[in-house]
SEROLO-665592 format. One record per residue (C-alpha): residue in one letter; residue number from 1; x, y, z. Coordinates in Angstrom, 2 decimals, m for minus. Layout:
<pts>
(pt A NUM (X Y Z))
...
</pts>
This chain:
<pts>
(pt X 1 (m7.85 8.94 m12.02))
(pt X 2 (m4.23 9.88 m11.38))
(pt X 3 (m1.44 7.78 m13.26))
(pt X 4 (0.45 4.95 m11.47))
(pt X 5 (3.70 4.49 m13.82))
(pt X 6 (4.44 0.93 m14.19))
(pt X 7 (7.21 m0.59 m11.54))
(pt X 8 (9.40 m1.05 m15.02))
(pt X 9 (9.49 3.19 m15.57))
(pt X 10 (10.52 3.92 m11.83))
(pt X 11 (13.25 6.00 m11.99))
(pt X 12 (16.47 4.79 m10.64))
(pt X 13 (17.19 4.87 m6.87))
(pt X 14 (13.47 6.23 m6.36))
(pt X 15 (10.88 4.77 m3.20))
(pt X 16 (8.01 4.96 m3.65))
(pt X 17 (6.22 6.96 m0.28))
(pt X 18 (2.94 5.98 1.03))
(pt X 19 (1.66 8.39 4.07))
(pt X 20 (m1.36 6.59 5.06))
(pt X 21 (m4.83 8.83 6.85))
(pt X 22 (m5.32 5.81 8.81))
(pt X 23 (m3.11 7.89 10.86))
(pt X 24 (m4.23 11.15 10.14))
(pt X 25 (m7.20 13.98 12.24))
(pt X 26 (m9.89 12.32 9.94))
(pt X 27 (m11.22 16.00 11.74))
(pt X 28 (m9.14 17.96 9.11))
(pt X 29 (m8.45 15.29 6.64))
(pt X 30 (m8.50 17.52 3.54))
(pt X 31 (m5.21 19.85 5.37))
(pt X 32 (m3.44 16.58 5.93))
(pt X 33 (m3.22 15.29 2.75))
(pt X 34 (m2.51 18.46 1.40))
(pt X 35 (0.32 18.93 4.13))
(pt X 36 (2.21 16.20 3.13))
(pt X 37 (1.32 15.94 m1.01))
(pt X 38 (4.57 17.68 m1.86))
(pt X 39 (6.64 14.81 m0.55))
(pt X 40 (3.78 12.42 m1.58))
(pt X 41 (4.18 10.12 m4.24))
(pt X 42 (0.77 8.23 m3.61))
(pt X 43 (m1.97 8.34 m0.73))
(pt X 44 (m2.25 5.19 1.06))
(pt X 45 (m6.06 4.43 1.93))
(pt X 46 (m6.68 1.81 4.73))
(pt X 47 (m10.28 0.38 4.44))
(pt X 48 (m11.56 m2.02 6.76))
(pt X 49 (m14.51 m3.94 7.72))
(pt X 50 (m14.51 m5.19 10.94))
(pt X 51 (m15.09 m8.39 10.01))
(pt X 52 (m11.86 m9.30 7.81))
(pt X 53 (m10.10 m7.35 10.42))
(pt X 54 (m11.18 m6.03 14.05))
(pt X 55 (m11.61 m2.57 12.91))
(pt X 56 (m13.97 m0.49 10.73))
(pt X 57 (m12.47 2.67 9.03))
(pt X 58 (m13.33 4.22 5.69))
(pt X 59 (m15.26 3.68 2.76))
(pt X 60 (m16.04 5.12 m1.06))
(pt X 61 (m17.44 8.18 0.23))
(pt X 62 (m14.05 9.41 1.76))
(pt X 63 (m12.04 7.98 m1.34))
(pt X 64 (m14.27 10.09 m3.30))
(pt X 65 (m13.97 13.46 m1.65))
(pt X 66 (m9.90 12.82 m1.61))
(pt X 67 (m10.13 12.26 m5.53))
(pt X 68 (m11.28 15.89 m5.41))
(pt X 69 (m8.63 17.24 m2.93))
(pt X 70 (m5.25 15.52 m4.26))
(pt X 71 (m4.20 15.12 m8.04))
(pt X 72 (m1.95 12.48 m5.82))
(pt X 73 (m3.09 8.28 m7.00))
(pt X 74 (m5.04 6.86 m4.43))
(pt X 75 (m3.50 3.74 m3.37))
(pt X 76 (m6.36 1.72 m1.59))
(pt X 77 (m6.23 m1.36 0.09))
(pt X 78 (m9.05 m3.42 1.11))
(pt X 79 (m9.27 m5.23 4.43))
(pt X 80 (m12.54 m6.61 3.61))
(pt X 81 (m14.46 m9.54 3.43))
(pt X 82 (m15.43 m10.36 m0.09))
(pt X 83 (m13.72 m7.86 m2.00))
(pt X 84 (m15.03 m8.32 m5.50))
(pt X 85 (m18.25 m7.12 m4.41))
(pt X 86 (m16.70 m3.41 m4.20))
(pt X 87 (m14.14 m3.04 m6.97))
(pt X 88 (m16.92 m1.15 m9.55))
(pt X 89 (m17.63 1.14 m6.78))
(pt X 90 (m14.48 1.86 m5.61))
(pt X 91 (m13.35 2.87 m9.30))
(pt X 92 (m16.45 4.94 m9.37))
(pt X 93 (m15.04 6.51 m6.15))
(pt X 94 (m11.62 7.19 m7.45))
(pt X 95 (m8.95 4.87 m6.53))
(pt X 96 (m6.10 4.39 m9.03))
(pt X 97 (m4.88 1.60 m7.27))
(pt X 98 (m6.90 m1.14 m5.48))
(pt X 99 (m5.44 m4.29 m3.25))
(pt X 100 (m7.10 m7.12 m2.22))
(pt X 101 (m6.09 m9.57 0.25))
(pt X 102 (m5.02 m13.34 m1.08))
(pt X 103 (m6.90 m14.62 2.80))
(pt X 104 (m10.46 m12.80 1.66))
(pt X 105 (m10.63 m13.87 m2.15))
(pt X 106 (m12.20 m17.30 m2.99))
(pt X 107 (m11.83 m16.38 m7.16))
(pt X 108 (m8.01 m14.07 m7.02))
(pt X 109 (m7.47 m14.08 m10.40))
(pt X 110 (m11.33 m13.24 m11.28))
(pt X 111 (m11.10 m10.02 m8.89))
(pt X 112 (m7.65 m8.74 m10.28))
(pt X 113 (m9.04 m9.15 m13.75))
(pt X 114 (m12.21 m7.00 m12.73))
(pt X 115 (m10.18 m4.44 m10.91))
(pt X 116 (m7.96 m4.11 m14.37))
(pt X 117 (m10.90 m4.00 m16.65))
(pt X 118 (m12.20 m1.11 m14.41))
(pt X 119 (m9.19 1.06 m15.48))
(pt X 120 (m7.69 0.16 m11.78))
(pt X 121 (m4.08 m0.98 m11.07))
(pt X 122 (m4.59 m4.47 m8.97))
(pt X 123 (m2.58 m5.44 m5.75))
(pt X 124 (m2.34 m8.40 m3.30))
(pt X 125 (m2.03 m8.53 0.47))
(pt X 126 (m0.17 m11.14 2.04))
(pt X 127 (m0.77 m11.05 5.98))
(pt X 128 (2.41 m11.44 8.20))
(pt X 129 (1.67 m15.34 8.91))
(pt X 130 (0.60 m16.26 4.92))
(pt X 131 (3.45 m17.60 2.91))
(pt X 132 (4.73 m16.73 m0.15))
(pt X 133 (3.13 m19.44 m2.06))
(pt X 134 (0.15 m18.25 m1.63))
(pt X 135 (0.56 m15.55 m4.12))
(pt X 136 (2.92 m17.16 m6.73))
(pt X 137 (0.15 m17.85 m9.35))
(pt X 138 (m1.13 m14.78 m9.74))
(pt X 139 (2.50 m12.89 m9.39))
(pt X 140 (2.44 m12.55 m13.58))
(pt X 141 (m1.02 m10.95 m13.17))
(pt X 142 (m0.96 m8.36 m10.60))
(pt X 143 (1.67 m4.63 m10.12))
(pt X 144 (1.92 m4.81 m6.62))
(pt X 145 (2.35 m6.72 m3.95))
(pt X 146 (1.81 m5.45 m0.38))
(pt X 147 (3.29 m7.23 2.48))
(pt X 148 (1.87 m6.72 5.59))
(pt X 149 (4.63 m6.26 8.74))
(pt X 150 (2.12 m6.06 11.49))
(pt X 151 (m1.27 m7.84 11.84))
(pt X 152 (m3.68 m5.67 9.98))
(pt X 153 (m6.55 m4.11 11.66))
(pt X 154 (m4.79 m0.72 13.75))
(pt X 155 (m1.89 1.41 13.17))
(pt X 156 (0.64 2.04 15.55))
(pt X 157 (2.05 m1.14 16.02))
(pt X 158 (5.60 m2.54 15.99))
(pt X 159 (7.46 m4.00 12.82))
(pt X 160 (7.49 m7.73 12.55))
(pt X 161 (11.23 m8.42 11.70))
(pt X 162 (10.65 m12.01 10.07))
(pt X 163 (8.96 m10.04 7.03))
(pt X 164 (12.45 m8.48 6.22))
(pt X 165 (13.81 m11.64 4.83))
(pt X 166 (9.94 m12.14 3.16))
(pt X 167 (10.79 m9.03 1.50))
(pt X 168 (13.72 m10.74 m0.04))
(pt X 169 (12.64 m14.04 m0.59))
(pt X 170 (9.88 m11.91 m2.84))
(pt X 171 (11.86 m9.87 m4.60))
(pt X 172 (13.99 m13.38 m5.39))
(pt X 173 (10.97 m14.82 m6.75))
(pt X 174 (10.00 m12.13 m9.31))
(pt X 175 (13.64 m11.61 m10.38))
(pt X 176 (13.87 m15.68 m11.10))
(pt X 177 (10.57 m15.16 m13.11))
(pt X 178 (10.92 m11.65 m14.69))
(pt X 179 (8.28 m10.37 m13.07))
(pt X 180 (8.43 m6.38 m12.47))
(pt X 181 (5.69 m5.63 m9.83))
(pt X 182 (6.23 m3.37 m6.95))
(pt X 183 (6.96 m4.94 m3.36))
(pt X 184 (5.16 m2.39 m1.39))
(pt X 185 (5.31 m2.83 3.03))
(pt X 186 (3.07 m1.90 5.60))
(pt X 187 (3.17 m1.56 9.14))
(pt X 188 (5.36 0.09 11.62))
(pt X 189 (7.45 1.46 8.94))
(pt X 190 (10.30 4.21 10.03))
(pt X 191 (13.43 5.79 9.75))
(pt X 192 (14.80 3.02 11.81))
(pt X 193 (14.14 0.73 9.36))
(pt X 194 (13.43 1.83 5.97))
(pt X 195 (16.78 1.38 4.80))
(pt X 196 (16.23 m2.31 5.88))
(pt X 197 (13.09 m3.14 3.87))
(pt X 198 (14.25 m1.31 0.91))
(pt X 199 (17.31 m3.20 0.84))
(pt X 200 (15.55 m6.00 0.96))
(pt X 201 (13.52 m5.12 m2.13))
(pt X 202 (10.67 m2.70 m1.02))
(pt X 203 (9.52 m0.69 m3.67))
(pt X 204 (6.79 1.33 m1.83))
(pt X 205 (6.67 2.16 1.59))
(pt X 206 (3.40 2.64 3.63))
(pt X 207 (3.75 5.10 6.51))
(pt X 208 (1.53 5.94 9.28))
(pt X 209 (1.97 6.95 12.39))
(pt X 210 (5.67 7.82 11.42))
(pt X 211 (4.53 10.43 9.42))
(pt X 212 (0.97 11.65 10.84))
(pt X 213 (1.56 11.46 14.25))
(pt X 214 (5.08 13.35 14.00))
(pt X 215 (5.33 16.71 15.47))
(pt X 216 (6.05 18.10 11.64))
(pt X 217 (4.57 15.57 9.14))
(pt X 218 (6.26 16.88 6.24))
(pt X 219 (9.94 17.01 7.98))
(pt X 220 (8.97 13.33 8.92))
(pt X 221 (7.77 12.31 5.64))
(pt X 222 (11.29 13.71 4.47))
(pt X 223 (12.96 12.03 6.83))
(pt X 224 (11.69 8.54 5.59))
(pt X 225 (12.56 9.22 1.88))
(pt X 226 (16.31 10.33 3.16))
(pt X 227 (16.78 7.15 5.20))
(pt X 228 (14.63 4.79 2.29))
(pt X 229 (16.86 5.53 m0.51))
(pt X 230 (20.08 4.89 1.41))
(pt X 231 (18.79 1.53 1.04))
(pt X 232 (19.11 1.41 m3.18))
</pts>
């Protein structure tokens, strides 16, 4: 497993970039992620079910063979029903960092405890529509948050701008409570707006189709870290 540094040992004025394969030639998927590792600080791993979302990606196997490729942490979210029934076998597969959405866990705090005894860093997905509350007990518990800005399920889509000020209202909460976790964002994340989000208290930034579907992926992925840290 690749180190995650704690939110707390960030260094100052740093974002935290994301690309995410969902948006990558799954064709060549080993040459992507080593296009773009340079400017990498993690690799963002979209994994979904079709049932907790209308879309089936990716699974352990491909987590696995991009443990061998990239020294880079795996940053893997799951858009899964029932998510505690994979977290052994996605540490098995790799992943330094695994999220789990607040909408498909029954037992939160039971899952994020499993996912830390594995060795794992442990996340939590809010989607666009699920308020804030619905994380607050297990804010002391987890390192990251991830906020979703579109409806999860396909890439490509359009930023929600309401999640902006969720961002904020977020990053008030854990600052009233001393919590240092990382606000992470997904979802029609760009230049256009990552000054915006990271303002607004994004940590980590998820990036797509911004990135992998750019005519040069690493000028892109440059691009995004120039505009992001205006935002510090």
């Amino acid at each position: 497993m690749a180190a995650i540094r704690p939110r707390s040992e960030l260094p100052a004025g740093h974002v935290v970039l994301a690309p995410s394969i969902l948006s990558a030639d799954f064709a060549d998927l080993g040459a992507e992620v080593d296009r773009v590792s340079h400017d990498a600080d993690w690799i963002h791993v979209d994994v979904m079910d079709g049932q907790f979302v209308p879309n089936i990606t990716i699974g352990m196997p491909v987590v696995k063979a991009l443990r061998r490729r990239t020294a880079l942490p795996l940053d893997v979210h799951l858009m899964v029903a029932d998510p505690g029934r994979f977290v052994e076998a996605f540490a098995e597969a790799g992943a330094d960092l695994l999220t789990v959405h607040v909408e498909a866990c029954v037992h939160l705090h039971r899952v994020v405890q499993s996912i830390h005894a594995l060795g794992m860093r442990a996340g939590v997905s809010l989607n666009p529509a699920t308020p804030l509350s619905a994380v607050e007990e297990i804010l002391p518990d987890v390192d990251l948050v991830l906020l979703m800005s579109v409806n999860p399920g396909f890439g490509g889509q359009q930023y929600i701008p309401a999640v902006t000020e969720k961002v904020a209202a977020l990053h008030r909460m854990m600052e009233r409570r001393g919590i240092s976790a990382y606000i992470e964002i997904d979802g029609g994340i760009s230049v256009k707006n990552a000054r915006e989000v990271v303002a607004a208290g994004v940590d980590a930034i998820v990036a797509g189709n911004s990135v992998f579907a750019a005519a040069d992926p690493v000028a892109a992925l440059k691009a995004l870290r120039a505009a992001a840290v205006t935002g510090r």
